[in-house]
C-alpha positions as CSV (number, residue, x, y, z in Angstrom):
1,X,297.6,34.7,194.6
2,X,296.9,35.9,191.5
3,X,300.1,37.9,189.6
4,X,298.9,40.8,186.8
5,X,301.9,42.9,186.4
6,X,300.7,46.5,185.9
7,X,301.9,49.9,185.7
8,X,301.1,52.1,183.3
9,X,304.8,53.9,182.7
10,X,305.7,57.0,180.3
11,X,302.8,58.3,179.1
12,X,304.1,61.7,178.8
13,X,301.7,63.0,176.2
14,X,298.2,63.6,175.6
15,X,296.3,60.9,174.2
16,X,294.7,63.2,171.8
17,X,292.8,60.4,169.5
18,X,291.5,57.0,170.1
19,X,295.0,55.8,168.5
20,X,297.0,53.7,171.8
21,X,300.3,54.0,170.3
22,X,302.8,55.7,172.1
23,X,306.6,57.0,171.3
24,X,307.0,54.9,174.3
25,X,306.8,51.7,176.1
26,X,303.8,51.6,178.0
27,X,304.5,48.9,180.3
28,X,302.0,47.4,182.9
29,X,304.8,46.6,185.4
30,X,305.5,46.8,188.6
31,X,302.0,47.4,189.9
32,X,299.1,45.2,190.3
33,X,296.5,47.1,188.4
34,X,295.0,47.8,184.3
35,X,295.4,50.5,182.2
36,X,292.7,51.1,179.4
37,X,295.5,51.9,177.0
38,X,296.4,49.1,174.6
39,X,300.1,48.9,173.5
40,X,299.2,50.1,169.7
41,X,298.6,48.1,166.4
42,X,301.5,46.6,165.2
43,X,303.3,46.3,168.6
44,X,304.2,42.8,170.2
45,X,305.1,43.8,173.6
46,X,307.3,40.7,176.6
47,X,306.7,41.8,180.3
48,X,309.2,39.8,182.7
49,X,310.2,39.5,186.0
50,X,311.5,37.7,189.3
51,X,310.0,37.9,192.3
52,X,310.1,36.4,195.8
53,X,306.9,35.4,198.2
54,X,306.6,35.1,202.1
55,X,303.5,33.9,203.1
56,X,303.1,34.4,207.1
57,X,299.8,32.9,208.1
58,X,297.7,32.0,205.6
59,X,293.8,30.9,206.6
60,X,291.3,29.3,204.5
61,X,288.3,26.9,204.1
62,X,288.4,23.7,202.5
63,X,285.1,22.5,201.3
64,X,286.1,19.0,200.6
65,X,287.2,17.8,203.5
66,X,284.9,21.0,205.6
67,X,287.7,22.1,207.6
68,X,289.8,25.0,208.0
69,X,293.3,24.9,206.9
70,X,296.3,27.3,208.0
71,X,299.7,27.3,206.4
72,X,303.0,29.5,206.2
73,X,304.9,29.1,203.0
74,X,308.1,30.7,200.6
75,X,308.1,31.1,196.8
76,X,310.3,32.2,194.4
77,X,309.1,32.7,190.8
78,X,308.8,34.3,187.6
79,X,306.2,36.0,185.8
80,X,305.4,37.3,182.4
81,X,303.1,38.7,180.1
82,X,303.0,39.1,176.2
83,X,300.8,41.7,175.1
84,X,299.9,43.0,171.4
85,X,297.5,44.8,169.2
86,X,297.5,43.5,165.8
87,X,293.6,43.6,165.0
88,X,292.5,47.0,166.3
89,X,294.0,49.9,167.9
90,X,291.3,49.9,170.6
91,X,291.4,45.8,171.1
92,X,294.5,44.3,173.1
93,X,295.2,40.6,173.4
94,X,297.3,39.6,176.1
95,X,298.5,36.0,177.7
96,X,299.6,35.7,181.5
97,X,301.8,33.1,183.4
98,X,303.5,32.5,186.3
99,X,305.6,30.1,187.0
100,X,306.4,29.4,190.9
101,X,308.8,27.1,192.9
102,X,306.6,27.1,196.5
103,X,307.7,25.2,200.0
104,X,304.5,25.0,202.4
105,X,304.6,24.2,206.1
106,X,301.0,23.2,207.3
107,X,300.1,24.5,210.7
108,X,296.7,23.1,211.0
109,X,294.5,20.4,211.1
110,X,297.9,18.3,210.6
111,X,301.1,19.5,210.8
112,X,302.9,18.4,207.3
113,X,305.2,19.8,204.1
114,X,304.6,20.3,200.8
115,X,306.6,21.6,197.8
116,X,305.6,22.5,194.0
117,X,307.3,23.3,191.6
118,X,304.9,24.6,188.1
119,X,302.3,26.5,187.0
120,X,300.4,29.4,189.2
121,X,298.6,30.9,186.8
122,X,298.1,30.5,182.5
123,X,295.3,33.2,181.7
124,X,293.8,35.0,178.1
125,X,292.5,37.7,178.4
126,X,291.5,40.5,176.1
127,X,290.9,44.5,176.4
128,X,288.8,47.0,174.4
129,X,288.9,50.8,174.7
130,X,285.5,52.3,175.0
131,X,285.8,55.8,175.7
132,X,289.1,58.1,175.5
133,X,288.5,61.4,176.5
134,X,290.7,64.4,174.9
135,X,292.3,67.5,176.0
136,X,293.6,71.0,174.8
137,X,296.5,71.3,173.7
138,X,297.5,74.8,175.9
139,X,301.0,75.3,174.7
140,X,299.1,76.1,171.5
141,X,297.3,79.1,173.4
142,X,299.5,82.2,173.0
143,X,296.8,85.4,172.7
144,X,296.0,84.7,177.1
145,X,298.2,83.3,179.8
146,X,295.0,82.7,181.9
147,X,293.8,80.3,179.1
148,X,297.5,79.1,178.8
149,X,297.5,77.8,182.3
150,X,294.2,77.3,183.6
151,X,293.8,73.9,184.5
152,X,291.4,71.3,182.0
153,X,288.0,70.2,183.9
154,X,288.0,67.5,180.7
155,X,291.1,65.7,183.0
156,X,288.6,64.8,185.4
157,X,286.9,62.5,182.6
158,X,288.5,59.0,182.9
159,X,289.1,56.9,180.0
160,X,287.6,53.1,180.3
161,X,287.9,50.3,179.0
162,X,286.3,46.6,179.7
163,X,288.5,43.8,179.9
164,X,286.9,39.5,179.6
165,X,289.8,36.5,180.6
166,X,289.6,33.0,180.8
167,X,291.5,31.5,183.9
168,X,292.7,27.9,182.9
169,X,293.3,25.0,184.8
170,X,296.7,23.3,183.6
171,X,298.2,24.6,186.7
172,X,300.0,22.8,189.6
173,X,298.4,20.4,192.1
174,X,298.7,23.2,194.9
175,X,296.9,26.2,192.9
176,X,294.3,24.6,190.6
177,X,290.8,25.3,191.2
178,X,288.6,22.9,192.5
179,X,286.0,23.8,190.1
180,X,287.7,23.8,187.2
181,X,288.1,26.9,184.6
182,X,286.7,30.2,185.7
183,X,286.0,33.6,183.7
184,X,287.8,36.8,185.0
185,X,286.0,40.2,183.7
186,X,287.1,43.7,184.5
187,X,286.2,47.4,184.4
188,X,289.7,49.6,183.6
189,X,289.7,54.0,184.2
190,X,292.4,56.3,184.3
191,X,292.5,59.6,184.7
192,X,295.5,61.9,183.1
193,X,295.3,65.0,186.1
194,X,298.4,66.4,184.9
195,X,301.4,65.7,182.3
196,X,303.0,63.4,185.2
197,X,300.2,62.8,187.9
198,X,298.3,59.9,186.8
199,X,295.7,58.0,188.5
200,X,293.8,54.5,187.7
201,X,291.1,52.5,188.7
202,X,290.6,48.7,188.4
203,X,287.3,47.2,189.8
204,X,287.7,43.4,189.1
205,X,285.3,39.5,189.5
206,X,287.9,36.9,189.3
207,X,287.1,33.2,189.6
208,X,283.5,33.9,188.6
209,X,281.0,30.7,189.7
210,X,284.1,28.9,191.8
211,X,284.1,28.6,195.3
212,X,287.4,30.5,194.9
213,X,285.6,33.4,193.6
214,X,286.8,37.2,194.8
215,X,286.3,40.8,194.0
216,X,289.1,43.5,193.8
217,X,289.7,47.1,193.9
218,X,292.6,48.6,192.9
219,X,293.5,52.4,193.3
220,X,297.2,53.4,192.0
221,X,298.9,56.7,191.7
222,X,301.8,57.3,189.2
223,X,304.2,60.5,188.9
224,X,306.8,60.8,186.8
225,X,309.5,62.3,188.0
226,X,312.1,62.7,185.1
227,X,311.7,61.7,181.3
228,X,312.9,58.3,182.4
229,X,312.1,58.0,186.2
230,X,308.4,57.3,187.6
231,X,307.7,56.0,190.7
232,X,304.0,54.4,191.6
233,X,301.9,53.8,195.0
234,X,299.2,51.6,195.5
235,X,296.4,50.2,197.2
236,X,294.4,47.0,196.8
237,X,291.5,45.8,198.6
238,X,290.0,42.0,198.3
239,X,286.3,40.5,199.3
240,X,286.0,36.2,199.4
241,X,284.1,33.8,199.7
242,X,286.1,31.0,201.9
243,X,288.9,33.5,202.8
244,X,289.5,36.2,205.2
245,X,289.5,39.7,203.1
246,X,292.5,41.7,202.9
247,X,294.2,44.9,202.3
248,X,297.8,45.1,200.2
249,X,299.9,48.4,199.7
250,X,302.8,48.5,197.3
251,X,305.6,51.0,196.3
252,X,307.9,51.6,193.4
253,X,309.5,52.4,190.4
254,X,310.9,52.0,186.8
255,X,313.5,53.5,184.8
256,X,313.5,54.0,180.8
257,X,316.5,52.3,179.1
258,X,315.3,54.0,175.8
259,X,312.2,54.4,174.1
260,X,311.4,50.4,173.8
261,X,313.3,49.3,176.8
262,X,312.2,50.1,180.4
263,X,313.0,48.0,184.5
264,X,310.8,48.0,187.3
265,X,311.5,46.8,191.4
266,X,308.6,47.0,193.8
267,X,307.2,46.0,197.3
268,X,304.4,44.6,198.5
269,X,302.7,44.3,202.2
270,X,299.9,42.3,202.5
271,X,297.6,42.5,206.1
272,X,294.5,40.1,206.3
273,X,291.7,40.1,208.7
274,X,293.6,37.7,211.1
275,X,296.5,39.3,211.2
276,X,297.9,37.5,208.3
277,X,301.4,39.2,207.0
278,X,302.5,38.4,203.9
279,X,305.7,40.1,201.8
280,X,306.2,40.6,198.2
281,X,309.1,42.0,196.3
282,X,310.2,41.7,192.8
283,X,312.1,43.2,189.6
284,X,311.8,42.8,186.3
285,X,311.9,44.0,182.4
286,X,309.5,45.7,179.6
287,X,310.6,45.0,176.1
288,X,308.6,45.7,172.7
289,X,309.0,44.7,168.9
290,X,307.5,48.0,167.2
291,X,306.2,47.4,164.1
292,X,303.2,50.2,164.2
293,X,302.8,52.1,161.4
294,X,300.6,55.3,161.3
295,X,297.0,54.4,159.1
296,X,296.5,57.3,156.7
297,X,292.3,58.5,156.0
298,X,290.5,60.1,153.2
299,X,288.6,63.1,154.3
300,X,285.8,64.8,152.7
301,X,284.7,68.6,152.0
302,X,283.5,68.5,155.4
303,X,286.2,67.0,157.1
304,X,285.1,63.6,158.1
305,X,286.5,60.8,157.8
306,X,285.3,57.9,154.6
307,X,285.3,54.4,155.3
308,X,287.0,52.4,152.6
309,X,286.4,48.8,152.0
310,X,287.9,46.8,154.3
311,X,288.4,49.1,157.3
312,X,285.9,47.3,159.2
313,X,287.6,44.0,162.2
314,X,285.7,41.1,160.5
315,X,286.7,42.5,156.8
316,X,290.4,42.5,157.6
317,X,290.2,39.2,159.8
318,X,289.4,37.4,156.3
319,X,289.8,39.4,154.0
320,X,292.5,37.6,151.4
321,X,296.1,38.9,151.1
322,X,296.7,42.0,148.4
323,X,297.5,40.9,144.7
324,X,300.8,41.9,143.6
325,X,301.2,45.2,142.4
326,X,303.2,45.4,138.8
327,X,306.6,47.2,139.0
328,X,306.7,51.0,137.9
329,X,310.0,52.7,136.6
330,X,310.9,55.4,139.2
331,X,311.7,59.4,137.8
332,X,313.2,61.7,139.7
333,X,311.9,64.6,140.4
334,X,313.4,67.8,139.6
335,X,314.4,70.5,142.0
336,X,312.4,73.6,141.6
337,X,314.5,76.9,142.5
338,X,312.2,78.5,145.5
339,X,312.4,82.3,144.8
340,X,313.1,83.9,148.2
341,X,310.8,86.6,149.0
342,X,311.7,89.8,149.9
343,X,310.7,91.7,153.2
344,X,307.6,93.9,153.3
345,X,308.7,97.7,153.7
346,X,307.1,100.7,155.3
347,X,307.6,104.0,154.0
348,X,309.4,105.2,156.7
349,X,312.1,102.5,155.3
350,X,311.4,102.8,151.7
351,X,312.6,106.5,152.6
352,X,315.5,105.6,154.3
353,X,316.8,102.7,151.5
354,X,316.6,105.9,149.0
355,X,318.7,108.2,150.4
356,X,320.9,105.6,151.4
357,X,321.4,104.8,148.0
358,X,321.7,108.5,146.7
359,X,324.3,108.9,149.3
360,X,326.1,105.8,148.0
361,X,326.0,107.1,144.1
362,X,327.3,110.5,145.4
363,X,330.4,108.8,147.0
364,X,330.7,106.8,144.1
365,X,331.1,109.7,141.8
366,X,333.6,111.7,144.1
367,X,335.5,108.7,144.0
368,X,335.6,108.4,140.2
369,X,336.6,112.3,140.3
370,X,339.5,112.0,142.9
371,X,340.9,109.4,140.7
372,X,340.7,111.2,137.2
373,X,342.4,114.4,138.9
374,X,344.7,112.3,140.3
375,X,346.2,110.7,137.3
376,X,345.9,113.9,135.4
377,X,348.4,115.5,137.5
378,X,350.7,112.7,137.2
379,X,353.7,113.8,134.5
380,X,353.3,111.6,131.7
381,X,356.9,109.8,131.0
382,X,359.0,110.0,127.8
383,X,359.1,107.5,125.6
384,X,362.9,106.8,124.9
385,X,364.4,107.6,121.3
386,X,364.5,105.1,119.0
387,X,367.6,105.5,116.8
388,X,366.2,104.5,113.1
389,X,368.4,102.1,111.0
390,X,369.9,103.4,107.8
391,X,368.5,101.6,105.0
392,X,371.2,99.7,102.7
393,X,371.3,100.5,99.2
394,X,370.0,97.6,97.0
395,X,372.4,95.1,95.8
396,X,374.9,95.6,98.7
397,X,376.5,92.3,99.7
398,X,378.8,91.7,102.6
399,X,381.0,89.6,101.0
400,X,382.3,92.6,98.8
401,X,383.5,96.2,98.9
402,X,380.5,98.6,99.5
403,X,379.8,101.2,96.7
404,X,381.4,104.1,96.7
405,X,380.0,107.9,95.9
406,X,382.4,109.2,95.2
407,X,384.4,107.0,92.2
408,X,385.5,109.2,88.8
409,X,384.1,109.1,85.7
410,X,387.6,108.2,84.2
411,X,387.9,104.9,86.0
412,X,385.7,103.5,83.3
């Protein structure tokens, strides 16, 4: 049986453009069907797991040797998907293998043993959005709380995309197709009900012009029950050719390591026409390289968007690699003061700030007043005496006798 590990996971916002890049992982595991989304230019994406197979009572027709054949088997194996975007946002490429170690016990015609140990499945594929549908943005809405919260009819409007595969042949002995190579082409809707309720669609022709051929439906709900817990329930339904048609239900749920990191465990019953039980269960790992990078438009007066040369898939799928731009000396820019703008007054407060600052001149003044009196009435403090030096008469020498006033004219 073929393995496609789906589940869309974590796409918590709106998908407001045709852009498939999310913050995100968006991860196809652990369910079994398709989202339309593509991971997003620029993102190489690894989808991995384990899981283990028990195959009650299996029936089918052999048309070689025109018998019936009956078998019960186990498996163990792992499975993986590489997923990435590098051509256009709305164009995913993706490669699918599983890889199996499988022990069957024939029941009838002849009771025998056989083990493999290979190859299950080696598939391309590719994906192409062609219709995304956009909503409101009602957190925007702020003038009416009926418009705020009244529910988007636009929701209802799935977005769909059409998926073509090639299923290869370099299998194992036990799961290669008798006819060779066979196409596998797809129809993928979802429908985003709410910010957390998701729903998608999958009708699918695999093994196209085979004996082997079968058609699918797949019908899975997702809900999002934290910003890193989502749980998912599903319901597939198959219509063959040389096998009895049956019904499979699954259940459950992945956790978000961070933004580019997620795991996933499920189960899976499977109930046949004739009673045939099979049980699935697995675990595994989402992991993405993100190199996107955000494309930037030129817009005219009327504000559509102008097509440069080489926007176009074909144009940038040959186009020859950009000449070498010459180095530039780098300035750097000044800071500009940013004036800060003063608040709009009424008159009321244009009032107000006047008196306010009267009132504050007034107090200024009394203050100014109260100080002056004050230091007037302070008693200003006498200066102490200085006693002033007699002056010495000219030619007085300490060595000798001062002169004296009073000497007598008959000493000479």
């Amino acid at each position: 049986m073929q393995k496609i590990g789906l589940f869309l996971f974590f796409i918590l916002s709106f998908q407001l453009s045709f852009s498939q890049y999310t913050e995100l992982i968006n991860s196809k595991r652990p369910g079994f069907s398709d989202s339309p989304y593509s991971v997003g230019n620029g993102v190489y994406q690894i989808e991995a797991g384990l899981f283990y197979k028990n195959v009650g009572n299996y029936l089918y027709w052999d048309k070689k040797t025109q018998e019936s054949i009956r078998y019960k088997s186990n498996s163990i194996g792992t499975d993986f998907t590489i997923r990435t975007s590098h051509f256009s946002e709305r164009l995913e490429l993706d490669l699918d293998i599983a890889f199996i170690n499988e022990d069957r016990d024939y029941l009838s015609p002849t009771v025998h043993q056989e083990s493999v140990l290979g190859l299950s499945k080696l598939t391309f594929g590719a994906k192409y959005m062609v219709y995304s549908p956009t909503y409101t943005d009602k957190t925007k809405e702020i003038r009416s709380w009926k418009a705020r919260h009244s529910y988007d009819w636009r929701r209802l409007l799935p977005a769909v995309a059409v998926y073509a595969g090639l299923n290869t042949n370099f299998l194992s002995e036990l799961h290669k197709n008798p006819d060779g190579m066979s196409p596998r082409i797809a129809i993928f809707t979802q429908n985003d009900l709410s910010n957390k309720f998701i729903l998608l669609t999958n009708f699918i022709a695999d093994k196209l012009f085979t004996d082997e051929a079968e058609n699918s439906f797949i019908l899975t709900a997702t809900y999002s029950l934290s910003e890193k817990i989502a749980v998912f329930g599903e319901g597939q339904g198959f219509l063959r050719k040389n096998v009895p048609n049956d019904i499979q239900y699954g259940v459950g749920g992945a956790y978000l390591l961070n933004k580019n990191l997620q795991v996933d465990t499920s189960l899976r019953f499977i109930n046949d026409e004739r009673g045939d039980h099979t049980f699935l269960a697995g675990v595994g790992l989402s992991w993405r390289l993100d190199r996107h990078k955000d494309k930037s438009y030129t817009v005219d007066s009327e504000g559509k968007i102008i097509k440069q040369k080489g926007d176009g898939f074909f144009s940038r799928l040959f186009s020859k690699k950009d000449k070498k731009q010459r180095k530039v000396k780098k300035a750097k820019a000044r800071k500009q003061k940013i004036k800060k703008l003063k608040p709009k007054m009424s008159k009321e407060q244009k009032k107000i700030a006047k008196e306010e600052k009267k009132k504050a001149k007034e107090e200024a003044k009394k203050n100014e007043s109260s100080r002056s009196n004050r230091y007037k009435n302070t008693p200003k403090k006498k200066k102490p005496k200085v006693e002033q030096k007699k002056e010495k008469p000219k030619g007085y020498n300490k060595n000798f006798e001062p002169f004296k006033d009073d000497i007598d004219d008959d000493d000479y």
